[in-house]
C-alpha positions in Angstrom: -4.7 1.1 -17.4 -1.9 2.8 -15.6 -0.5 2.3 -12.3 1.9 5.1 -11.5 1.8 8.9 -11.2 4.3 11.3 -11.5 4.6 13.7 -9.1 3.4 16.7 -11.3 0.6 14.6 -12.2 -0.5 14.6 -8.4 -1.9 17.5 -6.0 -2.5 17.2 -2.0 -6.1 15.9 -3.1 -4.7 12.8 -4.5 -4.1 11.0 -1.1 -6.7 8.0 -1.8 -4.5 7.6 -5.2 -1.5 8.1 -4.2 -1.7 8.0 -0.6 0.0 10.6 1.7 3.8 11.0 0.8 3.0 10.8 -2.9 0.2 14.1 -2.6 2.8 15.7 -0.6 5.5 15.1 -3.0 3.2 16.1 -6.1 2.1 19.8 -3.8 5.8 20.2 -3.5 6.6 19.7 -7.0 3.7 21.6 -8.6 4.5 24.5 -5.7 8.4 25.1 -7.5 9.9 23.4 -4.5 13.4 20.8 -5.8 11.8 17.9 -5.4 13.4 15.4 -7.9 11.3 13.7 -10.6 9.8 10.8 -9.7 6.6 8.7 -9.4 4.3 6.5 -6.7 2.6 3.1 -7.1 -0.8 4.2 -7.2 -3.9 2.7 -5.4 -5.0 0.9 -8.5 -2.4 -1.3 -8.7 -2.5 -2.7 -5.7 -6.7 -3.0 -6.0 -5.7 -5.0 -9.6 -2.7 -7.3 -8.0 -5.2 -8.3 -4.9 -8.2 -8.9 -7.4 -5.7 -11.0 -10.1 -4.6 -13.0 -7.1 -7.9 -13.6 -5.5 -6.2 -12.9 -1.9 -8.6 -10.4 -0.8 -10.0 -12.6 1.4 -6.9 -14.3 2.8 -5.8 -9.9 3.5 -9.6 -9.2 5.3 -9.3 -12.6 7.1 -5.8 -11.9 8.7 -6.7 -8.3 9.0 -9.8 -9.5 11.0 -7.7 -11.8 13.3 -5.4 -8.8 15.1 -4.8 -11.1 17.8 -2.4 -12.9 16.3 1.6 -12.4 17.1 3.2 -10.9 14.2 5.4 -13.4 14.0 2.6 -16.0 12.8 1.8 -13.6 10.2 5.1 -13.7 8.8 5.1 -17.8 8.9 1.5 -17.9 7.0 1.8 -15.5 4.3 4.7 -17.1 1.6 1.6 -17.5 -0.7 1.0 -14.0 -0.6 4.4 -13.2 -0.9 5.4 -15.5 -3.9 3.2 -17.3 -6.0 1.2 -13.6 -7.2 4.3 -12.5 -9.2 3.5 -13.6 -12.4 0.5 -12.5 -12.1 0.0 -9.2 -12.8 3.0 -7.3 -14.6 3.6 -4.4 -12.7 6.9 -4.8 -13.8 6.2 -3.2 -17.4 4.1 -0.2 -15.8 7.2 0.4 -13.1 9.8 0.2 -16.1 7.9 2.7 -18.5 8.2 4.8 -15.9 11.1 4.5 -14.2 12.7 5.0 -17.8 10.9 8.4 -18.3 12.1 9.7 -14.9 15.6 8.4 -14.7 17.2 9.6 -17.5 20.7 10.7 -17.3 
């Protein structure tokens, strides 16, 4: 599974995948416009870090709680924050492509 896009990979109907900025930056590219190479996070990988971190109900149960000051959502989430590192290596997906765009 993959869980980046490069921008010629990506058209304006890509916004659920690759959200807004990355469609627009894929129309650009694919239009002839200098846009310089590059690639988003896709959807995906943030749908596999939540599910390999079980913390989709800690997100809907904050989410559903809007009440709260921002600053206690700060203060509650260092679980969220730290321990799902090691749990997913998004790392290896961001350096394969990081490597194919920035080469000098």
């Amino acid at each position: 599974m993959t869980y980046t896009a490069f921008f010629d990979e990506i058209r304006k109907d890509d916004i659920a995948l690759a959200g807004g900025k990355g469609a627009n930056l894929g129309e650009l590219s694919h239009a002839g416009l200098p846009v310089p190479p590059g690639f988003v996070l896709i959807t995906t990988a943030y749908d596999a870090f939540v599910e390999a971190n079980a913390i989709q109900d800690t997100i809907v149960g904050r989410a559903a709680n809007r009440d709260r000051k921002l600053d206690e959502y700060g203060c509650a989430t260092p679980r969220l924050r730290e321990s799902p590192r090691s749990r997913l290596d998004l790392h290896a997906h961001l350096r394969r492509s990081t490597s194919s765009t920035l080469t000098c």
